[in-house]
C-alpha positions in Angstrom: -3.1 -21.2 -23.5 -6.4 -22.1 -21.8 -8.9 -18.7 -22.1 -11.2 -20.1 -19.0 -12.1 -18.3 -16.4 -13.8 -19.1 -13.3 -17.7 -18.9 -13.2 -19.9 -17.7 -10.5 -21.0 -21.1 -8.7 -22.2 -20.1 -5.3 -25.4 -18.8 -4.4 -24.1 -16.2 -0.9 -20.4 -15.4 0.6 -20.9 -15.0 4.3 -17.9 -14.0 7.2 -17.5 -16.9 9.6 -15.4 -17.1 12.4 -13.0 -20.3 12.9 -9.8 -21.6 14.4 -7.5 -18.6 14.0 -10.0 -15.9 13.0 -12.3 -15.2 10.2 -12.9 -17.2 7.2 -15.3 -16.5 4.0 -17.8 -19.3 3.2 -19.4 -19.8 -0.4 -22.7 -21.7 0.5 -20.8 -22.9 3.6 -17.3 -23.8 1.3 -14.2 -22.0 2.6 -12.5 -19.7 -0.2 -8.7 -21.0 -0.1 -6.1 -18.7 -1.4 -4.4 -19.5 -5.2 -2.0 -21.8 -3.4 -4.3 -23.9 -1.5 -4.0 -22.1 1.4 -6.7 -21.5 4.2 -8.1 -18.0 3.6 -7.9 -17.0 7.4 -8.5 -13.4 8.0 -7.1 -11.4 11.0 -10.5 -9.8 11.5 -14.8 -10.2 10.9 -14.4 -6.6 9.3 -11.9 -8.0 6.6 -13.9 -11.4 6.3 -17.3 -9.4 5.4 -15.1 -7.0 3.1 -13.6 -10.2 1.2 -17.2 -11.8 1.0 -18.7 -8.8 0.0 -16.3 -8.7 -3.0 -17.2 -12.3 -3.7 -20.9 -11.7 -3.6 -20.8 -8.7 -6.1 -19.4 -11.0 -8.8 -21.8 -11.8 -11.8 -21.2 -14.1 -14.3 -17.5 -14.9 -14.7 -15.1 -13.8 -11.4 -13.3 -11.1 -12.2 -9.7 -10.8 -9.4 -9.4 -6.9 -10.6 -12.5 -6.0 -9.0 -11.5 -7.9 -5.7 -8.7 -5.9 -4.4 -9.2 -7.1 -0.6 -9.5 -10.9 -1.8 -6.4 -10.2 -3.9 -3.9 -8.4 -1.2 -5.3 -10.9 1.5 -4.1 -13.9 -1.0 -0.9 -12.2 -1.3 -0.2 -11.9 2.5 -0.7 -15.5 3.1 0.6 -16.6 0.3 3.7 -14.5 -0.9 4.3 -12.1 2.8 3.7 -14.3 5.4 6.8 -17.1 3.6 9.0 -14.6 3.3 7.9 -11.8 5.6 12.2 -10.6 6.4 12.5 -10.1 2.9 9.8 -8.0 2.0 9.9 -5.7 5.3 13.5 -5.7 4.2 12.4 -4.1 1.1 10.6 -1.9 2.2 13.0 -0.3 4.6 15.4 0.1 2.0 13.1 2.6 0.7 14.1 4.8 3.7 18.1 5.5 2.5 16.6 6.8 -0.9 13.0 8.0 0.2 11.4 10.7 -2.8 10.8 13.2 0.4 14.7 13.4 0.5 15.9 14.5 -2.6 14.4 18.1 -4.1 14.1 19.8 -7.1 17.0 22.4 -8.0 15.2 24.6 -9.9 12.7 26.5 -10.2 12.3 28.3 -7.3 8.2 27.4 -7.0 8.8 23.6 -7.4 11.2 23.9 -4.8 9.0 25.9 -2.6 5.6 23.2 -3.4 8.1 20.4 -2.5 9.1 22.0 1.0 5.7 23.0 2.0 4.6 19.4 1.0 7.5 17.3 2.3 8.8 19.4 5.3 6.1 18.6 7.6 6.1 14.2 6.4 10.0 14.4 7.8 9.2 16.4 11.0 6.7 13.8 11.8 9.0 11.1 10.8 11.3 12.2 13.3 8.5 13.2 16.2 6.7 9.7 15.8 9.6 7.0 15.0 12.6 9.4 16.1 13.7 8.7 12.4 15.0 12.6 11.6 16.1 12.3 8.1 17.8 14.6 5.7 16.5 16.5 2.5 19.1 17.5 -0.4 18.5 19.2 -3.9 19.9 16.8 -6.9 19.9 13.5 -7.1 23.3 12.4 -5.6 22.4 9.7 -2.8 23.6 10.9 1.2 23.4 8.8 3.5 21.3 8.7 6.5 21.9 8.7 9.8 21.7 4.9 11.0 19.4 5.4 13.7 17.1 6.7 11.7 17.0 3.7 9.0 16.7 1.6 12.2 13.9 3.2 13.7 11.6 3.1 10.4 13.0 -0.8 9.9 11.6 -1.4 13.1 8.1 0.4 12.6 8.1 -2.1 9.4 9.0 -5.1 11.1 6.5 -4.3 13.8 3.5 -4.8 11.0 1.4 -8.3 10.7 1.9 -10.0 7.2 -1.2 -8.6 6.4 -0.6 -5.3 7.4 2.7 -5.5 5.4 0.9 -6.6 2.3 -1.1 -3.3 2.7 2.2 -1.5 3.3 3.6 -2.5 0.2 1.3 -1.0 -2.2 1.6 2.5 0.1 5.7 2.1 0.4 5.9 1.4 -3.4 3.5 3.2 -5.1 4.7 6.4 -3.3 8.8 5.8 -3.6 8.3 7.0 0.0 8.6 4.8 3.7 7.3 7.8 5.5 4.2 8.3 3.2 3.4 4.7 3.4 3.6 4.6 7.4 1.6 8.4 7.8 -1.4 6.6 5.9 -0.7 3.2 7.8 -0.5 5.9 11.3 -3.6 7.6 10.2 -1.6 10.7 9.7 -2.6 11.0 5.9 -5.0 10.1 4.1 -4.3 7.7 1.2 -5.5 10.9 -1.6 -3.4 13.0 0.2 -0.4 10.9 0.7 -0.7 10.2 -3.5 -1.1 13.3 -4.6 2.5 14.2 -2.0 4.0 11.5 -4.2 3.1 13.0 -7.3 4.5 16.8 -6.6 6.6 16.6 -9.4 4.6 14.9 -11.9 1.8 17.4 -11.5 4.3 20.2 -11.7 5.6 19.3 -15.2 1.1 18.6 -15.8 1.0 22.1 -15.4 3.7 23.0 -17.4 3.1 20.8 -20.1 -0.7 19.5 -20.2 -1.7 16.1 -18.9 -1.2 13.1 -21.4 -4.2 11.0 -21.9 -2.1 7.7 -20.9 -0.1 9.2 -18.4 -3.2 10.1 -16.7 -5.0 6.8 -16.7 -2.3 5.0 -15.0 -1.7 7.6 -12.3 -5.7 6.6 -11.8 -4.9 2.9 -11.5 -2.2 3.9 -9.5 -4.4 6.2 -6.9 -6.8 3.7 -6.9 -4.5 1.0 -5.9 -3.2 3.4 -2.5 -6.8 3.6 -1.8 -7.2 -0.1 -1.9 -4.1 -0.4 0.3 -5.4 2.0 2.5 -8.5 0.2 3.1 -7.3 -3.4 3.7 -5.0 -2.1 6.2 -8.0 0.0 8.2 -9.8 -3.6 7.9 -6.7 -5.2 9.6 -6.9 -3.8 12.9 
């Protein structure tokens, strides 16, 4: 297995506009995508964001400090081919969604979940008429068809890069409704995470935080905010 790693080679990343939209130049070069791919951007916003990330390399390029380059690869390259699939995905997320299903015991876990999750489902049903229903266990219910239909639809509606964006929201929460109140501007990202993790900080508090456990939920956080971001910069 080869240990080489791409080297800094260009002296400036700029935003440019072309056929399509936006594209990022290195010393005039367009950036292609891993699979050859033009790197066409829906918006100059995006385009500076992804050139910015290229100009802040030094030395060796380093993909886990480019998280707009990286999610804007992944809609052209892996989204946009196969764009029913993933939406499709994504709105299964809706029949099992973590807002749904509730602790039964204790009583103050119960109450923190109802006070955090009550109002995401009211404005699930007020904003995509997608009234869903909340149970205490684990046993799946169904939901009411309309309701799956309605969120499907506000995820088919994205653009493939807007989808890539909503994957990282949809599955880092276990929640379609937290992904599309930060996607709505109804949440912020921090607050749509830390609504995820209700349960996880519970037990924190009743049991200290593990070092490890900790740094992922980080990387995890970090990665909504990320998400968050490239799907502002789509607009």
């Amino acid at each position: 297995m080869s240990d080489w790693t791409p080297k800094r080679f260009w002296k400036s990343a700029s935003a440019e506009a072309v056929d399509g939209g936006f594209a990022v130049h290195l010393d005039g070069r367009a950036v292609k995508t891993p699979a050859k791919a033009a790197l066409v951007l829906p918006t100059r916003a995006l385009a500076a964001a992804i050139a910015a990330e290229w100009d802040a390399q030094e030395g060796q390029v380093r993909p886990e400090t480019m998280p707009a380059t990286r999610a804007a690869n992944s809609a052209i390259d892996k989204v946009r081919p196969q764009f029913s699939q993933v939406a499709e995905m994504l709105a299964d997320y809706a029949g099992t969604d973590l807002l749904c299903y509730r602790a039964e015991e204790p009583q103050a876990l119960i109450l923190r979940q109802a006070a955090g999750w009550d109002p995401l489902l009211d404005w699930a049903a007020q904003r995509h008429g997608a009234p869903l229903i909340a149970t205490a266990g684990v046993m799946h219910i169904p939901q009411a068809p309309a309701s799956l239909a309605a969120l499907r639809a506000a995820i088919f509606a994205q653009s493939p890069f807007q989808l890539a964006a909503l994957h990282d929201l949809i599955a880092i929460t276990g929640s379609a409704v937290l992904g599309l109140a930060v996607a709505d501007g109804h949440l912020s990202p921090g607050e749509a995470f830390d609504l995820s993790r209700i349960d996880e900080h519970w037990q924190i508090e009743q049991w200290g935080e593990d070092t490890e456990a900790a740094a992922a939920e980080a990387v995890k956080r970090q990665a909504v905010e990320d998400a968050a971001r490239f799907y502002a910069l789509c607009g």
